[in-house]
Biopython code that builds the backbone (N, CA, C, O; Angstrom):
import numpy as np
from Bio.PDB.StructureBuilder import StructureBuilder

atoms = [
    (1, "UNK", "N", (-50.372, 14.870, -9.972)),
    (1, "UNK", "CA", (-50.287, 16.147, -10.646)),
    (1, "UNK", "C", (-51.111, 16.113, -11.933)),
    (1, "UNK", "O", (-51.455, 17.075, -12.620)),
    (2, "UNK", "N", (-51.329, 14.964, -12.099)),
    (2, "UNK", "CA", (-51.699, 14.678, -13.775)),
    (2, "UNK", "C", (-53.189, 15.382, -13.969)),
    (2, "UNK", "O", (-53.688, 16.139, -14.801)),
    (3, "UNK", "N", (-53.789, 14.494, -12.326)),
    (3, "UNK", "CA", (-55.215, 14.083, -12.344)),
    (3, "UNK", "C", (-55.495, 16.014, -11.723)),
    (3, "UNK", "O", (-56.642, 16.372, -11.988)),
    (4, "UNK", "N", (-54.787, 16.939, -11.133)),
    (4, "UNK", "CA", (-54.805, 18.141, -10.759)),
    (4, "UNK", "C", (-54.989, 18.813, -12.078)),
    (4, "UNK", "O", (-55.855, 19.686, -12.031)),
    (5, "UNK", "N", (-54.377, 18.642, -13.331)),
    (5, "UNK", "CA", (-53.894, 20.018, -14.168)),
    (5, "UNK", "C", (-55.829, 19.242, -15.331)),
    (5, "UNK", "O", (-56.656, 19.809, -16.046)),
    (6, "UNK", "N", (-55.683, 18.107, -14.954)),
    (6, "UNK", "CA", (-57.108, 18.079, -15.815)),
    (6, "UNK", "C", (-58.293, 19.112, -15.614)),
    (6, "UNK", "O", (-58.880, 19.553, -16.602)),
    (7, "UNK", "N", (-58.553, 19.398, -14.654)),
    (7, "UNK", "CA", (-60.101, 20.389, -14.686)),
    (7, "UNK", "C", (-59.357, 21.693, -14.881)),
    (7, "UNK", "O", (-59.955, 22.627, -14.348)),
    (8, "UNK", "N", (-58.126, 22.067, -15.541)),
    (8, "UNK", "CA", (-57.774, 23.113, -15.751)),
    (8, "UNK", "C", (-57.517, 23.179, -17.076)),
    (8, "UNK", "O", (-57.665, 24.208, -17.736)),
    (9, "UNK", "N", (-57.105, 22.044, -17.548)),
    (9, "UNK", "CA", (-56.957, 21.860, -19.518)),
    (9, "UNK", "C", (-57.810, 20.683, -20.152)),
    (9, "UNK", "O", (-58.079, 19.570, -19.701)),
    (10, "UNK", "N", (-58.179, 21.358, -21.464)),
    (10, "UNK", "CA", (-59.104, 20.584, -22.166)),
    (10, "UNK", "C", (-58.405, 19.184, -22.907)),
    (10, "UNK", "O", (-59.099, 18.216, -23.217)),
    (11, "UNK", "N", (-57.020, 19.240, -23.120)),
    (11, "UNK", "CA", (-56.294, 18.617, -23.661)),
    (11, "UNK", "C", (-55.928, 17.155, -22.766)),
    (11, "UNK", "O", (-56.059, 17.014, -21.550)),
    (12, "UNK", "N", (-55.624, 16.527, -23.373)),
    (12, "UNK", "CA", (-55.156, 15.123, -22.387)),
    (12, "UNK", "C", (-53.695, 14.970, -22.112)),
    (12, "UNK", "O", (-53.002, 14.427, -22.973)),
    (13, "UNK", "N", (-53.140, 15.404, -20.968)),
    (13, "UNK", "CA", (-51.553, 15.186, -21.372)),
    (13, "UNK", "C", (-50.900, 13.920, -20.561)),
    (13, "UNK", "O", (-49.947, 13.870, -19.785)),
    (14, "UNK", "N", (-51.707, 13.018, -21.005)),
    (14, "UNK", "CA", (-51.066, 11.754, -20.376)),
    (14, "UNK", "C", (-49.576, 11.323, -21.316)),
    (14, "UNK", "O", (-48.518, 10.970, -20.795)),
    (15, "UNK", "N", (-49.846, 11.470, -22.900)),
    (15, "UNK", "CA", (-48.303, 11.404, -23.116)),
    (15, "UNK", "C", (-47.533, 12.046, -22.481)),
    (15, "UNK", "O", (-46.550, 11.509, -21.969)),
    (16, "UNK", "N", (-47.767, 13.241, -22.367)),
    (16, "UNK", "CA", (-46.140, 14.398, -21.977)),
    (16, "UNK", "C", (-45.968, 13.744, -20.729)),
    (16, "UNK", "O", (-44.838, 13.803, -20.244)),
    (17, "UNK", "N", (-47.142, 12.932, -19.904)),
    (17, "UNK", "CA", (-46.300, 12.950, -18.319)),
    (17, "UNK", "C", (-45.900, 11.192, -18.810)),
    (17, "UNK", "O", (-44.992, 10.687, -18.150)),
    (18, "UNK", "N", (-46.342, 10.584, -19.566)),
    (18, "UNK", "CA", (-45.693, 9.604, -19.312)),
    (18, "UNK", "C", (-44.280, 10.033, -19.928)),
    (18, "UNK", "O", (-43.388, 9.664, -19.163)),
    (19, "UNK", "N", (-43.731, 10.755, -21.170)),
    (19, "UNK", "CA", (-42.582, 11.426, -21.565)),
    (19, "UNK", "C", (-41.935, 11.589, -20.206)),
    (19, "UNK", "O", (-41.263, 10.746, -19.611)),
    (20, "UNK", "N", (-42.173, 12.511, -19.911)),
    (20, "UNK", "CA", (-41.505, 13.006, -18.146)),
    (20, "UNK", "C", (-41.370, 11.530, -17.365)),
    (20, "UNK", "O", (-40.401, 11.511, -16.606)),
    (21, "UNK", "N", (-41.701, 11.002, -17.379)),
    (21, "UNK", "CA", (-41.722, 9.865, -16.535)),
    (21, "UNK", "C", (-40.632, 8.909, -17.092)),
    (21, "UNK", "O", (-39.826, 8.354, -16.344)),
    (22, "UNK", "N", (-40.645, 8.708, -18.716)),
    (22, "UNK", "CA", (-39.308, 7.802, -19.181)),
    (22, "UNK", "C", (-37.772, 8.498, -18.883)),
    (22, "UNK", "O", (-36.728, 7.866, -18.721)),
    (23, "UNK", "N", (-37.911, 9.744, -18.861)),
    (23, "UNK", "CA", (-37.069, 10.575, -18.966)),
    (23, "UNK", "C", (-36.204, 10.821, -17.521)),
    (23, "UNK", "O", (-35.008, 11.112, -17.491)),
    (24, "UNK", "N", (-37.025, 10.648, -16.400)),
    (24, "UNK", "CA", (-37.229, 10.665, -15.487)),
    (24, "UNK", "C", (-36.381, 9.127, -15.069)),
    (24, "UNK", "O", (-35.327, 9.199, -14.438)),
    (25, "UNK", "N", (-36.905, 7.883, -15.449)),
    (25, "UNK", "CA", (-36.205, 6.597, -15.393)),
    (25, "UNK", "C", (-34.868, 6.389, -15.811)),
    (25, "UNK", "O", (-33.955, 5.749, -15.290)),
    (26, "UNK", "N", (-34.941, 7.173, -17.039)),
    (26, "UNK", "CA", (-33.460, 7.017, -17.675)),
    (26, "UNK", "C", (-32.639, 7.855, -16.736)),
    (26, "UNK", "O", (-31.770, 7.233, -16.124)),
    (27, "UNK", "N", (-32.734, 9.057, -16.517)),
    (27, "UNK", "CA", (-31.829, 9.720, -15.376)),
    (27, "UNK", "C", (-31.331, 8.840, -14.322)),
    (27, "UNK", "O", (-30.148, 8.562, -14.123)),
    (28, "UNK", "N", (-32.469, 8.380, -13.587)),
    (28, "UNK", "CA", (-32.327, 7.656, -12.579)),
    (28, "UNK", "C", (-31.217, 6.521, -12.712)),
    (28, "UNK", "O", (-30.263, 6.392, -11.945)),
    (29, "UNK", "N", (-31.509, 5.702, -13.842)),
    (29, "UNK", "CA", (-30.735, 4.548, -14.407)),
    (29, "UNK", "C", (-29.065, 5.201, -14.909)),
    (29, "UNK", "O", (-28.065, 4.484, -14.929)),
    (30, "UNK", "N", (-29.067, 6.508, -15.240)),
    (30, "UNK", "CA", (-27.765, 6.678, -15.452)),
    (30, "UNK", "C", (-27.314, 7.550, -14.311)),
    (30, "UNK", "O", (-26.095, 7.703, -14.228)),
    (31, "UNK", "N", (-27.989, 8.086, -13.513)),
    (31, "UNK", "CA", (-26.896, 8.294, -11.953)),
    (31, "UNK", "C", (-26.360, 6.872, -10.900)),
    (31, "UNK", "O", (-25.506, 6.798, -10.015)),
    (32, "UNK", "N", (-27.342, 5.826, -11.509)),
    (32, "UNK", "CA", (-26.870, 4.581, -10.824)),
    (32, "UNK", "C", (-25.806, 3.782, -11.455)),
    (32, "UNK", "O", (-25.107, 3.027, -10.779)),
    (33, "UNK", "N", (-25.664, 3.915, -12.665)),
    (33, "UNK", "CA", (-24.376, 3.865, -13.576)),
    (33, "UNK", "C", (-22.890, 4.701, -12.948)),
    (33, "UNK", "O", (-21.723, 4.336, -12.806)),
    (34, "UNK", "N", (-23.492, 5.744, -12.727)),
    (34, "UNK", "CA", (-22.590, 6.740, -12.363)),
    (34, "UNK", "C", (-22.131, 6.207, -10.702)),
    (34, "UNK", "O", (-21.128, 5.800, -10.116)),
    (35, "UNK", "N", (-23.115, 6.413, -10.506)),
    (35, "UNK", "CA", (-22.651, 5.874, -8.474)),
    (35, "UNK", "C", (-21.814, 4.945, -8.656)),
    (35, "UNK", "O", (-20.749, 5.046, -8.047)),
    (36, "UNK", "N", (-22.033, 3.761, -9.543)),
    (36, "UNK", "CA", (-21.398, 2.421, -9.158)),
    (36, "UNK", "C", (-19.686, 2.397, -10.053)),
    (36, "UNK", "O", (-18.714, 1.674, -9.833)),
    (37, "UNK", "N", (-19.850, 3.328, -10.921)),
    (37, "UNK", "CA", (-18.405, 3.592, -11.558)),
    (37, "UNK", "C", (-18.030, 4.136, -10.505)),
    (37, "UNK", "O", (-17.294, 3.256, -10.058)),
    (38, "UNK", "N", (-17.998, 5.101, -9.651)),
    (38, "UNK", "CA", (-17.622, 6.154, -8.649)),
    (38, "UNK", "C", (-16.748, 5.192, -7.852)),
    (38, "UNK", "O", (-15.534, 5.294, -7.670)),
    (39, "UNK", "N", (-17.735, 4.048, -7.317)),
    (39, "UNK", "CA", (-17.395, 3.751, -6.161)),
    (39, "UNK", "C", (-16.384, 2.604, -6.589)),
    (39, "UNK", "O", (-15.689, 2.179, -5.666)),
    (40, "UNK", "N", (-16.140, 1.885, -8.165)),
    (40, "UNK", "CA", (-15.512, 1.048, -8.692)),
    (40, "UNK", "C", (-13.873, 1.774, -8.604)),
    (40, "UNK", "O", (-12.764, 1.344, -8.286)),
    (41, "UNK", "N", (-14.431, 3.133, -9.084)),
    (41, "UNK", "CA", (-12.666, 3.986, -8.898)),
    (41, "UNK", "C", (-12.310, 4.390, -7.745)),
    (41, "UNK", "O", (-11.110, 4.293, -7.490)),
    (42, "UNK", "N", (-13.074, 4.869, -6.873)),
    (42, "UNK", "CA", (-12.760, 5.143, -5.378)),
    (42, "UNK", "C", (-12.007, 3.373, -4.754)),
    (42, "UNK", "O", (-10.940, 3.374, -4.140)),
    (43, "UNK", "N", (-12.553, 2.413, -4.964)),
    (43, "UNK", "CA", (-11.957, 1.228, -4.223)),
    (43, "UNK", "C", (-10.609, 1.080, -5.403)),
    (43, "UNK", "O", (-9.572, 0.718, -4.847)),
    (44, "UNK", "N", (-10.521, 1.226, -6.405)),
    (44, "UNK", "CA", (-8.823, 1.118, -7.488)),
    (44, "UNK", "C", (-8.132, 1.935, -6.727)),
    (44, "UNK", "O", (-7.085, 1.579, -6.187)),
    (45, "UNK", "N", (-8.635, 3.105, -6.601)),
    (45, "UNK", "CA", (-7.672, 4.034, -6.274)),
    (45, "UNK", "C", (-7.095, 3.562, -4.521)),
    (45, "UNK", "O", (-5.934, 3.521, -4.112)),
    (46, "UNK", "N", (-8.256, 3.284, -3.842)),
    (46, "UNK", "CA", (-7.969, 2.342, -2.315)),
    (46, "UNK", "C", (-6.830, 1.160, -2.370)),
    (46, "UNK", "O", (-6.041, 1.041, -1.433)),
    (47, "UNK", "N", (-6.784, 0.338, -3.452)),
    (47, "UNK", "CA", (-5.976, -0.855, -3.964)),
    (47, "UNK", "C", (-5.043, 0.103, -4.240)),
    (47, "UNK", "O", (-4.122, -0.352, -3.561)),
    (48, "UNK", "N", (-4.542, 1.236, -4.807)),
    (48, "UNK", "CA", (-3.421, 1.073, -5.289)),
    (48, "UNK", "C", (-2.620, 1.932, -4.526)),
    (48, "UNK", "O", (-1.445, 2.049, -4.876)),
    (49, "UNK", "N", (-3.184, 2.809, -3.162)),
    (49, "UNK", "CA", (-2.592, 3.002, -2.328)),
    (49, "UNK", "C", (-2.303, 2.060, -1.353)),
    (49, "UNK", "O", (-1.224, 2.515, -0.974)),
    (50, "UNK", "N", (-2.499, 1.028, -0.644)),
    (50, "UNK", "CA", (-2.098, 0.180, -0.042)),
    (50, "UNK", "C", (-1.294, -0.970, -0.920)),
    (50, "UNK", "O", (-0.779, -1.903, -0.304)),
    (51, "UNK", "N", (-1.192, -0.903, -2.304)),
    (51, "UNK", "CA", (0.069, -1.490, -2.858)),
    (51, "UNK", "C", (1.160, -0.707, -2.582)),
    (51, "UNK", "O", (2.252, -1.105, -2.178)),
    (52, "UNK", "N", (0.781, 0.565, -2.845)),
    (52, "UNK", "CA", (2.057, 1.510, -2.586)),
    (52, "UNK", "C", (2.862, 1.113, -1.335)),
    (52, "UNK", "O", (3.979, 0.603, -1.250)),
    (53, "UNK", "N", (1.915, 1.517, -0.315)),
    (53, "UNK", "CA", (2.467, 1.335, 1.151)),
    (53, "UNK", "C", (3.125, -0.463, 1.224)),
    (53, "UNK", "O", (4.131, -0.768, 1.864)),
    (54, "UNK", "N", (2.636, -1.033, 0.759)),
    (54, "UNK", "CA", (3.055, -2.658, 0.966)),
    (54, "UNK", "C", (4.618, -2.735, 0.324)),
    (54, "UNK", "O", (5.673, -3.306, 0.601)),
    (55, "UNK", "N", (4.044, -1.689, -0.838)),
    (55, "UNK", "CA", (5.916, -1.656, -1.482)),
    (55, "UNK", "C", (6.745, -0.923, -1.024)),
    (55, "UNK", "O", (7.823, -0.911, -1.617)),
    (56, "UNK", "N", (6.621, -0.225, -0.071)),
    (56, "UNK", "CA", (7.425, 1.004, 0.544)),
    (56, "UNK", "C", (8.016, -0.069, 1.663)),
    (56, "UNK", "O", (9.181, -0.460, 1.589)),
    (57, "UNK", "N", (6.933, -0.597, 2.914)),
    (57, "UNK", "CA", (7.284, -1.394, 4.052)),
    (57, "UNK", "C", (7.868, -2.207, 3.415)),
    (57, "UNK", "O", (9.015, -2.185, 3.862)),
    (58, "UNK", "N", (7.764, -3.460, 2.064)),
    (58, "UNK", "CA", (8.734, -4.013, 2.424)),
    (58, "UNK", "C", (9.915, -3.786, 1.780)),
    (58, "UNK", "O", (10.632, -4.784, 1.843)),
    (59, "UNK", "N", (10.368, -2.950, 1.232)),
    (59, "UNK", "CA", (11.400, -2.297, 0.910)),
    (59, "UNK", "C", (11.972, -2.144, 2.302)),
    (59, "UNK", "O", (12.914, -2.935, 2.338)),
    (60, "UNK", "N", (11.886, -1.593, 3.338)),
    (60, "UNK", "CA", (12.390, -1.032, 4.953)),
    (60, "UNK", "C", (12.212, -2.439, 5.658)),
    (60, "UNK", "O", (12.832, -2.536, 6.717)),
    (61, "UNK", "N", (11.872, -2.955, 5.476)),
    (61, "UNK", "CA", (12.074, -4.294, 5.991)),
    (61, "UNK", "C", (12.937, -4.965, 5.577)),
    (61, "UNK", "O", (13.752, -5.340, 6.419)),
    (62, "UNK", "N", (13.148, -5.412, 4.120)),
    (62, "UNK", "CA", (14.350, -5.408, 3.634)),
    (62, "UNK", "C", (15.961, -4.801, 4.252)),
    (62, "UNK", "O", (16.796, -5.577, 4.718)),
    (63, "UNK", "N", (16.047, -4.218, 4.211)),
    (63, "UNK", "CA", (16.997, -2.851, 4.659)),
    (63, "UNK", "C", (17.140, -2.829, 5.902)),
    (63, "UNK", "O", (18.297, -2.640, 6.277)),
    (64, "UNK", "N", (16.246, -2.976, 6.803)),
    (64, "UNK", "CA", (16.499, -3.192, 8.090)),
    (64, "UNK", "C", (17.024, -4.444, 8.573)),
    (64, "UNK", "O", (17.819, -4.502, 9.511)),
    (65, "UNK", "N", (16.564, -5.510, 7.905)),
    (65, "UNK", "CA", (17.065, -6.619, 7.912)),
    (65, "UNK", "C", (18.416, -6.965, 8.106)),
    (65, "UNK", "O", (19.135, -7.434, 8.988)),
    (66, "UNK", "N", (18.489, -6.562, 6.958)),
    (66, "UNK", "CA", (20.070, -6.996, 6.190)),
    (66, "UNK", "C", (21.054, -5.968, 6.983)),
    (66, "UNK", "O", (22.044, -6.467, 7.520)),
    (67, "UNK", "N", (20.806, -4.309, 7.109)),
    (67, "UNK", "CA", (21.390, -4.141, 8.629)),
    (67, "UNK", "C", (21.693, -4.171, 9.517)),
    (67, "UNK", "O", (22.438, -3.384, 10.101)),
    (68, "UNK", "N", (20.953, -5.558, 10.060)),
    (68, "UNK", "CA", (20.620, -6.120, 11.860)),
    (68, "UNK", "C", (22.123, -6.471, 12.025)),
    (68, "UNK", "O", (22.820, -5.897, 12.861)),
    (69, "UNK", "N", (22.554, -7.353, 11.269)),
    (69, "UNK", "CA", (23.710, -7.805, 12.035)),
    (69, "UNK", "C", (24.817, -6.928, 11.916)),
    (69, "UNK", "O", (25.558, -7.251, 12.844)),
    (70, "UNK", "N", (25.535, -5.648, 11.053)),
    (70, "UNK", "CA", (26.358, -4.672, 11.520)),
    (70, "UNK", "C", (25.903, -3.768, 12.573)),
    (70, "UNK", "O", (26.621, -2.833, 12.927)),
    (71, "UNK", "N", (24.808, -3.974, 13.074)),
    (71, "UNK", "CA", (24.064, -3.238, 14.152)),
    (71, "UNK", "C", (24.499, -3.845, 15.476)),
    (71, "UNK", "O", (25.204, -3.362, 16.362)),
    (72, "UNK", "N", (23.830, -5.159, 15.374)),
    (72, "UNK", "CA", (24.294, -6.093, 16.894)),
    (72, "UNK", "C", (25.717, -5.928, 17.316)),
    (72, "UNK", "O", (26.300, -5.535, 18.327)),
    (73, "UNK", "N", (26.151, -6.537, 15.746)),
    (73, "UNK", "CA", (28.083, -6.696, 16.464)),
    (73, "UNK", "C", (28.502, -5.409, 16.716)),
    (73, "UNK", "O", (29.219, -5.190, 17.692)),
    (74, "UNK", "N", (28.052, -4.264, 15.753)),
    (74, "UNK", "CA", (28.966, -2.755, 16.051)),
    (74, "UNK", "C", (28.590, -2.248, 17.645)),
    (74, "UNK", "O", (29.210, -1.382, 18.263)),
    (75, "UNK", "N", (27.334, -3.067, 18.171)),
    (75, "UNK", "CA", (27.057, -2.226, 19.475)),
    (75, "UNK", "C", (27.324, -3.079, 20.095)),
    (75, "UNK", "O", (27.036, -2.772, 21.252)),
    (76, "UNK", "N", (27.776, -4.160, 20.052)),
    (76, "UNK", "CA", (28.799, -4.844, 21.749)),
    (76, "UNK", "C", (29.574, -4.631, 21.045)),
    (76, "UNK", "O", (28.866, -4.270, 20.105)),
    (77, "UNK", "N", (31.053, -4.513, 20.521)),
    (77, "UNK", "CA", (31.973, -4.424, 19.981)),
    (77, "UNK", "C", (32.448, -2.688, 20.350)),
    (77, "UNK", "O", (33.598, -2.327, 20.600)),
    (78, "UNK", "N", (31.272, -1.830, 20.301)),
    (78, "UNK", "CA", (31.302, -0.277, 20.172)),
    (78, "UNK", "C", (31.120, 0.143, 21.508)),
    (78, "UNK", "O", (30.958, 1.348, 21.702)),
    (79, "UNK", "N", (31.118, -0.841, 22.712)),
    (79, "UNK", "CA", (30.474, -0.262, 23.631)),
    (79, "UNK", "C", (32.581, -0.176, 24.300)),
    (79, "UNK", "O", (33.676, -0.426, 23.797)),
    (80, "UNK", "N", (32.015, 0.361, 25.744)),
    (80, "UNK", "CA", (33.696, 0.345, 25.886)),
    (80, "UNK", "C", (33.985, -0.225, 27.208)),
    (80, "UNK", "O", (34.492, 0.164, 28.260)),
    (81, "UNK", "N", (33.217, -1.812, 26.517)),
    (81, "UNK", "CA", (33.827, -2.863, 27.624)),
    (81, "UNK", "C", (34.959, -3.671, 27.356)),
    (81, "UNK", "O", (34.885, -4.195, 26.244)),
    (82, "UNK", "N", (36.044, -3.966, 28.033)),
    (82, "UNK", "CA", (37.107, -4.998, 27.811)),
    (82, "UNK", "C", (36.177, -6.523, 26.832)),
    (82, "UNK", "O", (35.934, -7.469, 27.582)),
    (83, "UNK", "N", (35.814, -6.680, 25.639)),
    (83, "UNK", "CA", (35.585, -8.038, 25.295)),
    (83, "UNK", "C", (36.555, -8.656, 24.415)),
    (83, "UNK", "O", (37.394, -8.159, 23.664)),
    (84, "UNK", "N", (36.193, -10.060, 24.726)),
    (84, "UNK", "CA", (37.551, -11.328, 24.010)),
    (84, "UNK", "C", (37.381, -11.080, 22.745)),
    (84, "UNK", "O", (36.372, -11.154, 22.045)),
    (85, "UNK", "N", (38.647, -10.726, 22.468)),
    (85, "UNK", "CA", (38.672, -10.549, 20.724)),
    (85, "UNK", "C", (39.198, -9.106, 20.339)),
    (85, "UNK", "O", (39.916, -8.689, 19.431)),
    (86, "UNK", "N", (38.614, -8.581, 21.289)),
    (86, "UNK", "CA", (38.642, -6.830, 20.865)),
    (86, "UNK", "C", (39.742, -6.262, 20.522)),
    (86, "UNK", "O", (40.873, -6.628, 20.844)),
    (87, "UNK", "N", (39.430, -5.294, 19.818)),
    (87, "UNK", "CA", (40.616, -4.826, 19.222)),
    (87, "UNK", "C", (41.821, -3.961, 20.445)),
    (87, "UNK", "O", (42.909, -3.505, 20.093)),
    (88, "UNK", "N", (41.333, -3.915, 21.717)),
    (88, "UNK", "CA", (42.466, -3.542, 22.827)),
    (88, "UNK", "C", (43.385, -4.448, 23.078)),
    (88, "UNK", "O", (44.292, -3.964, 23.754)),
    (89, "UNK", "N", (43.544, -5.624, 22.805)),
    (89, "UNK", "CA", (44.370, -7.242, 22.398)),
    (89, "UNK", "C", (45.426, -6.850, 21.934)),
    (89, "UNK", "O", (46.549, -7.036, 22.403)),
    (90, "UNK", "N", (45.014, -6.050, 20.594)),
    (90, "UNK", "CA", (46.515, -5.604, 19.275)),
    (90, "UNK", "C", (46.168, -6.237, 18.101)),
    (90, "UNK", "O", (46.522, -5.950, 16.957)),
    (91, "UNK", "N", (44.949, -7.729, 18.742)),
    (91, "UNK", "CA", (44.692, -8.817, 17.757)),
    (91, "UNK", "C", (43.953, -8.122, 16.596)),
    (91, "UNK", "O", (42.799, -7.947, 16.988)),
    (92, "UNK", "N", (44.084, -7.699, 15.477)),
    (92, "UNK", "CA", (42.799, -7.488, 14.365)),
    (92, "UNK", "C", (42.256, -8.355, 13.508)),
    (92, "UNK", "O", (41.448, -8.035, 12.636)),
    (93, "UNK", "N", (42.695, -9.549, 13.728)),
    (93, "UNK", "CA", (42.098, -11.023, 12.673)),
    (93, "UNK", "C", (40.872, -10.911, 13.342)),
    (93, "UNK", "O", (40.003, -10.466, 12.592)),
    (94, "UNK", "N", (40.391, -11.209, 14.748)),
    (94, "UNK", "CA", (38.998, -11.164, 15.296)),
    (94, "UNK", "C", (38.385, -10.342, 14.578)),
    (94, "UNK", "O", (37.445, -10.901, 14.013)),
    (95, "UNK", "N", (38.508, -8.816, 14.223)),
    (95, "UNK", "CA", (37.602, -7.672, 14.031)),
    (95, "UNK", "C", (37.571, -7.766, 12.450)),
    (95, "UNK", "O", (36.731, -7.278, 11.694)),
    (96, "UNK", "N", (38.674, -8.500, 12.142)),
    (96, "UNK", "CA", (38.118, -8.726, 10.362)),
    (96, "UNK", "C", (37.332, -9.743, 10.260)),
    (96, "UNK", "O", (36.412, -9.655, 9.447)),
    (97, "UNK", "N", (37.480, -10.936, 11.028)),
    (97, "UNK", "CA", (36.802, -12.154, 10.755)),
    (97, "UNK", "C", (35.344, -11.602, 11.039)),
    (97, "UNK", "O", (34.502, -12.010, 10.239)),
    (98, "UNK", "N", (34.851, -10.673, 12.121)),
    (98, "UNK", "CA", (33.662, -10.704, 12.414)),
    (98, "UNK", "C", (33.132, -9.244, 11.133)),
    (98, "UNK", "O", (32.060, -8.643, 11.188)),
    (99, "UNK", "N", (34.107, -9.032, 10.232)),
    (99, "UNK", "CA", (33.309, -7.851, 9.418)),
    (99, "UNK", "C", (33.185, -8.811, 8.792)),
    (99, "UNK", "O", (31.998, -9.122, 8.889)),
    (100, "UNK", "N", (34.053, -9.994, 7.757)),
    (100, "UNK", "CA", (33.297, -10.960, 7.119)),
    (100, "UNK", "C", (32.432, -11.369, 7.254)),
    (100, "UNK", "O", (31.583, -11.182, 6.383)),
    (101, "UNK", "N", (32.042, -12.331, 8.640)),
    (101, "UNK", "CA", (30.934, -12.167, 9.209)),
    (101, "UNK", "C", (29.710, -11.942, 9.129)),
    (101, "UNK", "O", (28.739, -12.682, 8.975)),
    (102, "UNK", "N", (29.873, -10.463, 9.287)),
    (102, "UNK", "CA", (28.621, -9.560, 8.778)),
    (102, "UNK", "C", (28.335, -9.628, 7.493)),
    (102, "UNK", "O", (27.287, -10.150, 7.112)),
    (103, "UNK", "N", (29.066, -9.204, 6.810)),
    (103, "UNK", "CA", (29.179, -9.527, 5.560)),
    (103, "UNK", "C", (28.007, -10.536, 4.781)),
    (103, "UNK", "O", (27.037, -10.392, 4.037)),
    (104, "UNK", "N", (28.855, -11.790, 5.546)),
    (104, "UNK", "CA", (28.687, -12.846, 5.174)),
    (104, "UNK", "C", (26.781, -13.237, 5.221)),
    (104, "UNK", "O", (26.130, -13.648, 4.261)),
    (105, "UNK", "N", (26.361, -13.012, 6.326)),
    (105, "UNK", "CA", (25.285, -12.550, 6.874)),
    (105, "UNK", "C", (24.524, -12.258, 5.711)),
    (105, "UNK", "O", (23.731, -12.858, 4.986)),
    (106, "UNK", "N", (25.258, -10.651, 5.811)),
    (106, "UNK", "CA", (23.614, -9.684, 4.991)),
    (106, "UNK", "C", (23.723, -10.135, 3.779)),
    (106, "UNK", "O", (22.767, -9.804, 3.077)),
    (107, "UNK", "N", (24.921, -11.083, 2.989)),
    (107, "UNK", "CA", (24.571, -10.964, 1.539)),
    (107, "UNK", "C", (23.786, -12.805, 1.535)),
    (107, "UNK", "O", (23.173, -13.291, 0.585)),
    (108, "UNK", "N", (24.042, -13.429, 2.757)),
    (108, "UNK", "CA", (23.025, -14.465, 2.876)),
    (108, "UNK", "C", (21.552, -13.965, 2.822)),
    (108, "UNK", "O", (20.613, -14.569, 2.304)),
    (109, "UNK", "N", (21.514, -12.795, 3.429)),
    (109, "UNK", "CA", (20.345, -12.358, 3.278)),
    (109, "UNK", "C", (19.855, -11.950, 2.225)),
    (109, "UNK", "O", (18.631, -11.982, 2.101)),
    (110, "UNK", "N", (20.419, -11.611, 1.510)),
    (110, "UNK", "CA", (20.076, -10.744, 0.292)),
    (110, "UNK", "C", (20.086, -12.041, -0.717)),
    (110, "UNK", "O", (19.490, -11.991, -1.792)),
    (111, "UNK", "N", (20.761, -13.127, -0.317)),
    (111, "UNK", "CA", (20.470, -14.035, -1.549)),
    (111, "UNK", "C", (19.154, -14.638, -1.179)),
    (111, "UNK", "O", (18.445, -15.112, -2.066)),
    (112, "UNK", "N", (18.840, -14.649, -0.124)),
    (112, "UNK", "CA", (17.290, -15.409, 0.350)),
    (112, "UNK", "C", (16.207, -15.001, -0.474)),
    (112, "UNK", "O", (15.348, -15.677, -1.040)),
    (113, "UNK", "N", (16.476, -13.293, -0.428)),
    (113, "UNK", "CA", (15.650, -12.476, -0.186)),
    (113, "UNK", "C", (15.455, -12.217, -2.232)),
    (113, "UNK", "O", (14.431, -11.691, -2.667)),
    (114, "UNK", "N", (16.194, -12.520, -2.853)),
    (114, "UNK", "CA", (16.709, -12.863, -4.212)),
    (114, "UNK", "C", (15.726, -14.093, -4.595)),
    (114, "UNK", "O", (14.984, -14.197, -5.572)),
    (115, "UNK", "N", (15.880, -14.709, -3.863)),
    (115, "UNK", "CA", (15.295, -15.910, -4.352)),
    (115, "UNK", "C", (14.021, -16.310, -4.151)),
    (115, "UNK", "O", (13.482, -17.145, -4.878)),
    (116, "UNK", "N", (13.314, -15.627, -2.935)),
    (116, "UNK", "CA", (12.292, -15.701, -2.410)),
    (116, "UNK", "C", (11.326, -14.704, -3.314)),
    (116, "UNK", "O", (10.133, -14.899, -3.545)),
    (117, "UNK", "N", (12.030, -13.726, -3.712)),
    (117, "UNK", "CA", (11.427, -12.357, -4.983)),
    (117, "UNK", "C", (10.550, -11.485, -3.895)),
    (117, "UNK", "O", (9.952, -10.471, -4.254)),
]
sb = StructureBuilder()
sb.init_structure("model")
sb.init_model(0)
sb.init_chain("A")
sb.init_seg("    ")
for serial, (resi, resn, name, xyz) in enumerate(atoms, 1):
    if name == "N":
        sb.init_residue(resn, " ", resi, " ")
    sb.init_atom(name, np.array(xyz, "f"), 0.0, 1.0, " ", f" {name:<3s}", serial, name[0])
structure = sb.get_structure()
């Protein structure tokens, strides 16, 4: 363009285009500033949704856990088959011993799970 606008002006404007040209670099140099912050917060913001989710699952993992065993025993125990122990006996020491049991269980679990952090 430079070597075009000469047979049209008497003047030399090699400063102004080299001007345009620094001006021109620096832009360049600060949208690449810009891109690479962009993409520095786009991947934080990526990290701190999959912390989220990591803290949500194992929260429900937790919880499901430590549920399992009033789950197992309440569903053979809940079903309405004649089993040894059951409370159709008259016996209720069985059906307390096995809520201890459970009990006993989930807060084993919960101390693991305490200790493990």
């Amino acid at each position: 363009m430079e070597n075009k606008l000469k047979r049209f002006s008497k003047t030399d404007l090699t400063p102004y285009y080299n001007d345009l040209m620094d001006h021109m670099d620096k832009i360049c140099n600060s949208l690449d500033e810009c891109k690479e912050m962009i993409e520095v917060f786009k991947d934080t913001d990526s990290t701190l949704a999959t912390n989220r989710l990591n803290r949500v699952m194992r929260i429900l993992t937790i919880i499901s856990t430590i549920t399992l065993p009033f789950l197992a025993i309440s569903g053979i125990f809940g079903m309405n088959v004649f089993a040894p122990g059951g409370i159709e006996e008259g016996d209720i020491t069985v059906f307390i011993v096995l809520i201890v049991l459970m009990f006993a269980i989930a807060g084993g679990m919960l101390f693991l799970f305490k200790r493990r952090r």
